[in-house]
C-alpha positions as CSV (number, residue, x, y, z in Angstrom):
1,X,105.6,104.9,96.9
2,X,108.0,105.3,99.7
3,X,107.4,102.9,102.6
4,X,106.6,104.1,106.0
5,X,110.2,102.8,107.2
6,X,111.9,104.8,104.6
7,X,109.3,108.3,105.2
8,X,110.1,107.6,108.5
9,X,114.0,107.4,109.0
10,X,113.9,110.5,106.4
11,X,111.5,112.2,109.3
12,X,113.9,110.8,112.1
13,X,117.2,112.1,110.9
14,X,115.9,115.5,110.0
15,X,114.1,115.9,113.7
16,X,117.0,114.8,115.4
17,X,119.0,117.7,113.3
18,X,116.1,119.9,114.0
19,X,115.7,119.0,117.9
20,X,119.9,119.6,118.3
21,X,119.8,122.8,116.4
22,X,116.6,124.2,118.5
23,X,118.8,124.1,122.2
24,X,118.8,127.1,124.0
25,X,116.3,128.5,121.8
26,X,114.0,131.2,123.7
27,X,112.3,133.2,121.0
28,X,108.6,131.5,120.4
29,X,108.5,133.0,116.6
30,X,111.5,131.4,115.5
31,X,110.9,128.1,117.4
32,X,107.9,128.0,115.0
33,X,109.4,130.0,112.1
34,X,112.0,126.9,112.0
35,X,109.7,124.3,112.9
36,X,107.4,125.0,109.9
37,X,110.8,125.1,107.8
38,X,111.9,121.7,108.9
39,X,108.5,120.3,107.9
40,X,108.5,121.7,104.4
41,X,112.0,120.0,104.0
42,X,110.1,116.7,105.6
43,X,107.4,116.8,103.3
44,X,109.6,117.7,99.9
45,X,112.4,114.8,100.4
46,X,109.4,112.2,101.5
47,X,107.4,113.4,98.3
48,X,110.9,113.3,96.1
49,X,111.8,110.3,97.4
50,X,107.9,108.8,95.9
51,X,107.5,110.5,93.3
52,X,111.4,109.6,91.8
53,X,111.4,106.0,91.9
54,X,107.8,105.9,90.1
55,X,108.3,108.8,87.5
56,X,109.4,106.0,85.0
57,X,106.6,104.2,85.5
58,X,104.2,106.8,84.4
59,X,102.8,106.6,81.2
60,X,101.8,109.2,78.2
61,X,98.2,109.5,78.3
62,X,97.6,109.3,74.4
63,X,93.6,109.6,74.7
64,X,92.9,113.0,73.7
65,X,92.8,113.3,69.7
66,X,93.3,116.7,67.8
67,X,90.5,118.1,65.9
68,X,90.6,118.6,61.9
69,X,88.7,121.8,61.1
């Protein structure tokens, strides 16, 4: 599991990048379009970042048997 320092300096430098890249903006749509955007990247690195480091400790479930006819 990613720690909440980690998921948080991912959130940090992707807002800042976000919050620079929203000056001057003036149209409400894409203020949001963008805003939903940048937390859909958020969510997917944070997720990545979890899900990575523990994919190797995940194992096989073995507990369902096959059926002879």
């Amino acid at each position: 599991m990613t720690s909440k320092e980690e998921a948080m300096a991912i959130f940090s430098t992707k807002y800042e990048a976000w919050v620079e890249s929203q000056k001057g903006q003036k149209d409400a749509y894409e203020y949001e379009r963008s805003f939903d955007e940048f937390m859909q990247q958020v969510s997917k690195e944070i997720l990545q970042e979890s899900v990575g480091r523990e994919a190797n400790t995940r194992k096989k479930n073995d507990t369902h048997q096959v059926r002879d006819n």
